[in-house]
Structures are given as C-alpha cells and as structure tokens.
C-alpha positions in Angstrom: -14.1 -0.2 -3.0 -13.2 1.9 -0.4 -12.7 -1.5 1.6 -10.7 -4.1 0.2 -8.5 -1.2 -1.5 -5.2 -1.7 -0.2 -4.4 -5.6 0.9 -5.0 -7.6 -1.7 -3.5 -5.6 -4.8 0.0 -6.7 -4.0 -1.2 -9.7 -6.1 -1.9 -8.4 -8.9 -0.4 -9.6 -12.8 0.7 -7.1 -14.9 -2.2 -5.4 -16.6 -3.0 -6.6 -20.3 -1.7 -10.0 -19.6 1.8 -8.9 -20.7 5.0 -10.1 -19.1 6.5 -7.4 -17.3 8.6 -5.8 -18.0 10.7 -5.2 -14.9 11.3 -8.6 -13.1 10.0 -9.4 -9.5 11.8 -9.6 -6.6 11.9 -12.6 -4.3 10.7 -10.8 -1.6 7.4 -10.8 -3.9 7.8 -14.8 -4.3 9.1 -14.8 -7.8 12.5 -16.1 -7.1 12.9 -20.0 -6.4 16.5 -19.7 -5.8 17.0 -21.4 -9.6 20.5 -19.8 -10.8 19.9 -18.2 -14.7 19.9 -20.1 -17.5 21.1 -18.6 -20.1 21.6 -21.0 -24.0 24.3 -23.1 -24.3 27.0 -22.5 -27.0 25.7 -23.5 -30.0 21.7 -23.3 -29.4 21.4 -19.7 -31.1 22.4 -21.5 -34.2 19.4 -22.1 -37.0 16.2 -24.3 -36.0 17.4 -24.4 -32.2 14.7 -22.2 -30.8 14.0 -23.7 -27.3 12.4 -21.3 -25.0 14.9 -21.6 -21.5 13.2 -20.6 -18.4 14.8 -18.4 -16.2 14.4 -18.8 -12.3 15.5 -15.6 -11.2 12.6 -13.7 -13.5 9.7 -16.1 -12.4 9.7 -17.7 -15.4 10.4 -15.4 -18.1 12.3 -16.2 -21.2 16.1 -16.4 -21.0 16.5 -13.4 -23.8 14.5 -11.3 -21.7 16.0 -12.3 -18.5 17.2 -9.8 -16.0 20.7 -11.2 -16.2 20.9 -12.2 -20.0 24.2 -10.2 -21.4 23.3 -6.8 -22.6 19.2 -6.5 -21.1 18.6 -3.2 -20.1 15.8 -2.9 -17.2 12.9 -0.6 -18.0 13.5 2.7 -16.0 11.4 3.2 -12.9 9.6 6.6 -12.8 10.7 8.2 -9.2 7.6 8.4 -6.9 5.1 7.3 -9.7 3.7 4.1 -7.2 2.8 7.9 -4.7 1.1 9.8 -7.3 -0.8 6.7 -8.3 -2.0 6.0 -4.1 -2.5 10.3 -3.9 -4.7 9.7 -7.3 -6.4 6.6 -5.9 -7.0 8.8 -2.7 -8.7 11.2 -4.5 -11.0 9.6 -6.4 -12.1 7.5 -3.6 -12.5 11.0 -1.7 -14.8 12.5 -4.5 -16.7 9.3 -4.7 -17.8 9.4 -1.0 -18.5 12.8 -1.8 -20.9 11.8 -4.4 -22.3 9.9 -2.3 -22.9 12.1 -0.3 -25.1 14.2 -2.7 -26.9 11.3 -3.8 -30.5 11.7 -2.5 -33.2 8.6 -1.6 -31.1 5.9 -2.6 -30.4 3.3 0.0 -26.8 2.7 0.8 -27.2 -1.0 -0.4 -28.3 0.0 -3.7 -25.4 2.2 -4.1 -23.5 -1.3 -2.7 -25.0 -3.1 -5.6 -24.5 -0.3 -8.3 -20.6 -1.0 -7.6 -20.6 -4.9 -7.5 -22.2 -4.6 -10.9 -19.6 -2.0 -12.0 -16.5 -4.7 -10.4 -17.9 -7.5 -12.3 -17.8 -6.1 -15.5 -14.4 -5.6 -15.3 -13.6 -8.7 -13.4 -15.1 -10.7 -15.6 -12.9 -10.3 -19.0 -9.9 -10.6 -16.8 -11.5 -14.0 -15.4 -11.9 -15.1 -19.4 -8.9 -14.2 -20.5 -6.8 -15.7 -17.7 -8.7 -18.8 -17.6 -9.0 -18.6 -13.9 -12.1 -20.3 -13.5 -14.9 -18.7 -11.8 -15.0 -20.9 -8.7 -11.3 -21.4 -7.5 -9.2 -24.1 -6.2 -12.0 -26.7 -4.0 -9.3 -26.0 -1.1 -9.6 -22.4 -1.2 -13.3 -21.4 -1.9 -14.4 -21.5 1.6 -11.7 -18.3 2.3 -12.9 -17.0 -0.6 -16.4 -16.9 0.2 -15.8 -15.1 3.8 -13.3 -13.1 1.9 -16.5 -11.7 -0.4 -19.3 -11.6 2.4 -16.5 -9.9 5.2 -16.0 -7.4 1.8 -19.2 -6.8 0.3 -20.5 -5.7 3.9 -17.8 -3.7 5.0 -18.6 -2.0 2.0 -22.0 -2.0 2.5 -22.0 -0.5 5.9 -19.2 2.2 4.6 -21.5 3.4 2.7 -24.5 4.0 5.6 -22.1 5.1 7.3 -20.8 7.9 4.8 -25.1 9.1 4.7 -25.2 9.4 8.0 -22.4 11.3 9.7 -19.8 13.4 8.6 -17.7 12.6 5.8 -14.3 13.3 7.6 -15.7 11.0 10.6 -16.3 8.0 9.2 -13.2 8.2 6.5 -10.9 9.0 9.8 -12.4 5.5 11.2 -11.9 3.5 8.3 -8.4 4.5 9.0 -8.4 2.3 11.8 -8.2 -0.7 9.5 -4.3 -1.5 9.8 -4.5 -1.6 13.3 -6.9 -4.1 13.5 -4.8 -6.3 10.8 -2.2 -6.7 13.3 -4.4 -7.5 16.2 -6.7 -10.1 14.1 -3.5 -11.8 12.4 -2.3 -12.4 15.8 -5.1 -13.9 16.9 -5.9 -16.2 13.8 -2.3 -16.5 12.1 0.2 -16.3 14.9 2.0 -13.4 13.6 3.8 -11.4 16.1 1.8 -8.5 18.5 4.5 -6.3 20.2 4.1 -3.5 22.5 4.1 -0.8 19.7 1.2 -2.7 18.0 -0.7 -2.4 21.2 0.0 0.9 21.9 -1.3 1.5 18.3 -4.6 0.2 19.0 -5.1 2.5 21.7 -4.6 5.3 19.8 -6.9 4.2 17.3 -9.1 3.6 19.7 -9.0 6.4 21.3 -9.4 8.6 18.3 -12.8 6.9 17.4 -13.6 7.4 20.9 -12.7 11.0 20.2 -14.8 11.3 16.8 -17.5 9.4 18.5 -18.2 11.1 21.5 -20.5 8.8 23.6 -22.7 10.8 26.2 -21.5 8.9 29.1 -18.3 10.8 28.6 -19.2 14.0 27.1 -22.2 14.5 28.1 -25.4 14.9 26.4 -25.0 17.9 24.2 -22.9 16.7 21.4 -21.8 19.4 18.8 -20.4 19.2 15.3 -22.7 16.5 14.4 -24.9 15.9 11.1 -28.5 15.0 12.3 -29.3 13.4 15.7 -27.1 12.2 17.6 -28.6 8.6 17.1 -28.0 8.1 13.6 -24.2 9.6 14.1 -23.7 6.6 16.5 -25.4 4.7 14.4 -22.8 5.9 11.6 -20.1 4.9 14.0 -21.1 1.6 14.9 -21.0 1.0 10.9 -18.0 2.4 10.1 -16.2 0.4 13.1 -17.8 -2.8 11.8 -17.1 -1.8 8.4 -13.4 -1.4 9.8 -13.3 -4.6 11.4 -14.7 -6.7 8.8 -12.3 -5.1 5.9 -9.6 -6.0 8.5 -10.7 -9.8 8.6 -10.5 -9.5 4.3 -6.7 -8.6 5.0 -6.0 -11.8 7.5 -8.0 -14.0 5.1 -6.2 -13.0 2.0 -2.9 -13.4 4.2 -4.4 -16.7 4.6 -4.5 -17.8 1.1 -1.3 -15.6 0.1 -0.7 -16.0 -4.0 -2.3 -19.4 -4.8 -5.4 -17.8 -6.2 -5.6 -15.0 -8.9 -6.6 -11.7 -7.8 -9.2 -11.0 -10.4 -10.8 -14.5 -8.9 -11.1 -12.4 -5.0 -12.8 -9.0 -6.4 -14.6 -11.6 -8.4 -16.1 -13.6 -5.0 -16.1 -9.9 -3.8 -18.6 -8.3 -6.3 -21.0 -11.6 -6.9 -21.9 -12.4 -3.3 -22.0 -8.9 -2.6 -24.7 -8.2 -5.3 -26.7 -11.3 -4.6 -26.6 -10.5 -0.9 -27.4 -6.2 -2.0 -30.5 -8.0 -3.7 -31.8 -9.9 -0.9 -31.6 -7.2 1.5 -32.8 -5.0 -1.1 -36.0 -6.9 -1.5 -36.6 -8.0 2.2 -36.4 -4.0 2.6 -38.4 -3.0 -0.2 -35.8 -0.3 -1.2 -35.0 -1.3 -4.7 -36.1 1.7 -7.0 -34.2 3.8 -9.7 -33.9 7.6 -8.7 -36.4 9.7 -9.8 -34.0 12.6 -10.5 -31.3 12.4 -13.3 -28.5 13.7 -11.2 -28.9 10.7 -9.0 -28.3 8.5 -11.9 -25.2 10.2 -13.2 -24.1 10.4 -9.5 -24.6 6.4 -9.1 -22.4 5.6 -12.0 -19.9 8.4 -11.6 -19.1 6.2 -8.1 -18.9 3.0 -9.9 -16.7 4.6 -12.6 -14.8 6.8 -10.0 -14.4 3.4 -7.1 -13.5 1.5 -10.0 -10.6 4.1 -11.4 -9.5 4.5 -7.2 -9.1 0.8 -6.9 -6.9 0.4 -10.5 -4.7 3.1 -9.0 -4.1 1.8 -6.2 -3.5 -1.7 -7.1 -0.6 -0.1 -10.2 1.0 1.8 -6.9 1.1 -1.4 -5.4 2.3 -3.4 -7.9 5.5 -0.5 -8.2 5.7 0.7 -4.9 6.4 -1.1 -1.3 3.4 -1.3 1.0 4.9 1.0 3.5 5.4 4.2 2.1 2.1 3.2 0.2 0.0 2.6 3.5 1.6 6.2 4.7 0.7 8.2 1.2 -3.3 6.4 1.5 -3.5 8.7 4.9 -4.5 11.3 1.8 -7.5 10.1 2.1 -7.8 11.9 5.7 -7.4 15.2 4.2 -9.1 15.1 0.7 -12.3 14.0 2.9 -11.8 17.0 5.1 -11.1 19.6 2.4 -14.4 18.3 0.1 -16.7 18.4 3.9 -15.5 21.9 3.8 -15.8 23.0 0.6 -18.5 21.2 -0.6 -20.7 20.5 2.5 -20.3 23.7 4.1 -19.5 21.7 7.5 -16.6 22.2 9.6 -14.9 19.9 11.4 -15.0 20.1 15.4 -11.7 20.0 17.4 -12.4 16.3 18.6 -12.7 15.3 15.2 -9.1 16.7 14.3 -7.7 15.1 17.3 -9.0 11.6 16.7 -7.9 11.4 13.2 -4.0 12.8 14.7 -4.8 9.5 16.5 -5.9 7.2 13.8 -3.6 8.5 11.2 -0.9 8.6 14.1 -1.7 4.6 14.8 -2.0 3.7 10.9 1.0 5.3 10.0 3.4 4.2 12.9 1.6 0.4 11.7 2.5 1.1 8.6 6.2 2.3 8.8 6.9 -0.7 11.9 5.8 -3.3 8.8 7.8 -1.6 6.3 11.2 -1.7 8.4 10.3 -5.4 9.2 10.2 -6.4 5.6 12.9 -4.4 4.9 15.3 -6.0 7.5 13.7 -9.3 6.6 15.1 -8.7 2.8 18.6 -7.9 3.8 18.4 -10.8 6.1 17.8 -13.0 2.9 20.3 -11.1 0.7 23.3 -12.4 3.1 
C-alpha cells in the first residue's frame, strides 16, 4: 500500500523466478567474498556437465557468471529505477484520489478490498517459491507485528485520506523516514546524529504547520475539509499511520534477508484482512456499495495500489534507495495537482510550508543515508 511501499522491496527476487540477469552487488549481500570459479581444463569436454557455483554472482552458474571469459552484462536503461518510483508515485496519487470519490464505504472496507487484492498475488509467488506460508519459528513473531504495525498504518491512511485534505495527509505520510531513524536508534542502536535530529524537527514542525492546533492559531482555522474535529481527527491518523509504517521499516531491518519478501506482504495482507473483518463486524459497516461507480472505484484501488507497489519495488530492485527515497517526494506534488484539479480545493499557505518542511526533512534523510552507504561501499572496495 501506500504504507509498507518503500522499505521492504529492496528484498525482492527477480520477477518470474528467473535468475537475473545482471548480478548483485555485495553491498546487497550477494557476495561471500568466494573468488570465481570458472571449469577446470578439461571439464568442457563430453559428459562433464557439472554445474560450478560462482561466489561473486550469488550463486549463479559459472557460464553465466559476471567474470566468465566473454559474458556481456545486460545494459542498464539510464534513469529507468526514476520513472518506475515517478510511475509508482502516480498511481498511488490517483488511488488516494479514488478514494477520495468513493462514497459510504468505510475506510476499513476499502483496507480489506486491498488485502484481498495483495493476497491474490502473494499467494502464487508463495506456491511457486515454496516459501511456506508461516516462516522460519524464529522469525514469525517480527512478522506478525510486521503485518498488524502494516495493515493499520494502512488502515488509518485511509481515514485519514476521507477526512482531510488529500495534500495534508500525503505531506504527513512523508514524515515516515524521519521517524526510521529515530525508532532504529532507539530499538537497533543505529547511529542518531545532529542532522537526524534537526530533521525531526522539521518534520515536526511541518505537521504542526498542516495541523494547525487552536492553541496556536487560534480558533478559526481556514483551508480545512469539514470541521475542524474530523481534520484533527485526520491528523492524528495519519501521524499514527506514519509512526506505525515507520516501526514496519525497523522490524524489517530487524529480520534483514532471512525471509522472502512475498512471505512479509503475505503476513501483511492476511492479518490485515482478518483484523478489517473483525472491526468491520464489531462496527457493523460491512456492506457492498449501492452505486456501481463505487464498485469500479474499490477495485480500480486494489488494481492501481497493487500496480504502485510492483513499480516501486522494480525501482528498487535497479535503483539505490537514495535517489529513490528523493524521486517518491512525487508523491507531494501529484496529491496537490489532483486536490486541485479534481477536488476543486486549494491548498492554504501553511499547508505548502509544512510539506517544504516534510519533504525538506525526508529528502535531507534520504540523501544523509545514501552518502553513508555510498562511503560505506568504497570503504569495502579498498
């Protein structure tokens, strides 16, 4: 979804099942140091057809090794892992925009509609890698906090996207990096500097800004949708929504590669649609819409979170995280060109200036991270 987007895709295989066709890095964990093996004289000859495992290619075949004699790497497209995140930012902008539109449906049913769209494509992934659909017995725990932290910052994205402005609550979300840092330091040790605190207070100043509590600006807010109750109801969600997709990041950090990633959107879309049902029925909410454009509208979300998510895990998969986290800021400005279009509502001068904040905090997160690992892989290189 909108949530769990960005973190976890890095783990991704290569779609299909198919071995890729550019090898990995080691940076991405693929090397173990193993020097290439390539066949010994003689073992091309007739009936000698063993398979020799290459270390530097995590485990591809020696002839299609990235050092075997006369292997030509598959060219790279220039700025394809961009257009894929600008693409993934898009359809996750129209999406909220549908949701938008959508009319008597509870935010959880909406939740639920999309775990039933991720486990249908989970689930042939799950068969066909023969991953299991519980996990490893030490890892199922993380996974389980991995799906309920997920499945509600989902879940409370969504209120929050019926109840205030579009632009608002996408700017908040935008927040989320900021919050990896500080809840990594807390739980994993990772290192919190003086830039990543200054960060946080511009992200938190910029929800301050979009939220506007009275006690600061008084008590005639403008530039709201609706009271002003439900807009700080909005941004309560969306924080906690922020918050919670951050602890995703730090538990997925947690288990790092030693369970598939089909496995995590798997835990992701089951508890989330078992726990959509029980709130569903404790609420007495569950209902189809009545008008057909609702319908269409419910399962051009799935399809279009669905096609976001894909897009954004291939940019991943080709791309850095850096200059991906940077390009995702997209999002920001699809969400306020379709509020204008498309809702007729204009966005207020606090609201630009808390997302310069958040986007300011989430990009200067992003690009500090990026130079680290960078300066971390020429470190290894010599």
């Amino acid at each position: 979804m909108v949530l769990c987007q960005g973190g976890e895709a890095a783990a991704v295989p290569a779609v299909g099942g198919k071995e890729p066709e550019v090898p990995l890095s080691r940076e991405d964990g693929a090397g173990t140091g193993q020097p290439c093996l390539s066949p010994e004289p003689g073992m091309e000859a007739a009936g000698a057809e063993e398979r020799r495992v290459c270390g530097c290619c995590s485990g591809l075949s020696w002839p299609r090794c990235c050092k075997a004699p006369g292997t030509k790497k598959k060219a790279a497209c220039p700025g394809l892992g961009l257009f894929y995140t600008v693409l993934s930012a898009f359809l996750f902008s129209v999406a909220s925009l549908f949701l938008k539109k959508i009319e008597d449906v509870h935010s959880v049913e909406v939740s639920a509609f999309r775990c039933v769209f991720q486990m249908a494509f989970v689930l042939p992934g799950l068969i066909y890698y023969k991953t299991g659909f519980l996990g490893p017995k030490g890892k199922r725990i993380f996974l389980f906090f991995r799906g309920f932290l997920g499945s509600s910052a989902m879940i409370l994205l969504y209120y929050a996207f019926q109840v205030m402005p579009l632009a608002d609550a996408t700017v908040i979300t935008f927040s989320s990096p900021v919050f990896t840092s500080l809840l990594a330091w807390i739980f994993l040790k990772e290192k919190y500097s003086v830039w990543d605190l200054l960060f946080t207070l511009f992200a938190i100043t910029g929800v301050v800004l979009i939220a506007r509590p009275p006690f600061l600006f008084g008590s005639n807010v403008t530039g709201i949708e609706g009271s002003y109750t439900d807009h700080l109801k909005g941004t309560i969600a969306a924080i906690t929504s922020t918050v919670s997709a951050a602890s995703t990041f730090v538990i997925l950090r947690k288990v790092g590669k030693s369970v598939h990633y089909f496995l995590s959107i798997w835990y992701y879309a089951v508890i989330g649609l078992i726990g959509c049902a029980i709130a569903l029925f404790v609420m007495n909410e569950w209902r189809l819409p009545y008008c057909g454009k609702d319908r269409v509208l419910l399962i051009l979300i799935g399809l279009l979170g669905l096609g976001g998510q894909i897009f954004l895990t291939k940019a991943l998969q080709i791309e850095k995280a850096g200059p991906v986290a940077i390009m995702k800021t997209m999002d920001v400005v699809f969400a306020f060109i379709l509020q204008i279009l498309f809702l007729n509502h204009l966005p207020t001068w606090w609201t630009v200036g808390g997302a310069l904040c958040v986007v300011a905090s989430s990009s200067g997160t992003a690009i500090r991270k990026w130079r680290q690992s960078l300066k971390k892989a020429k470190q290894n290189e010599i």
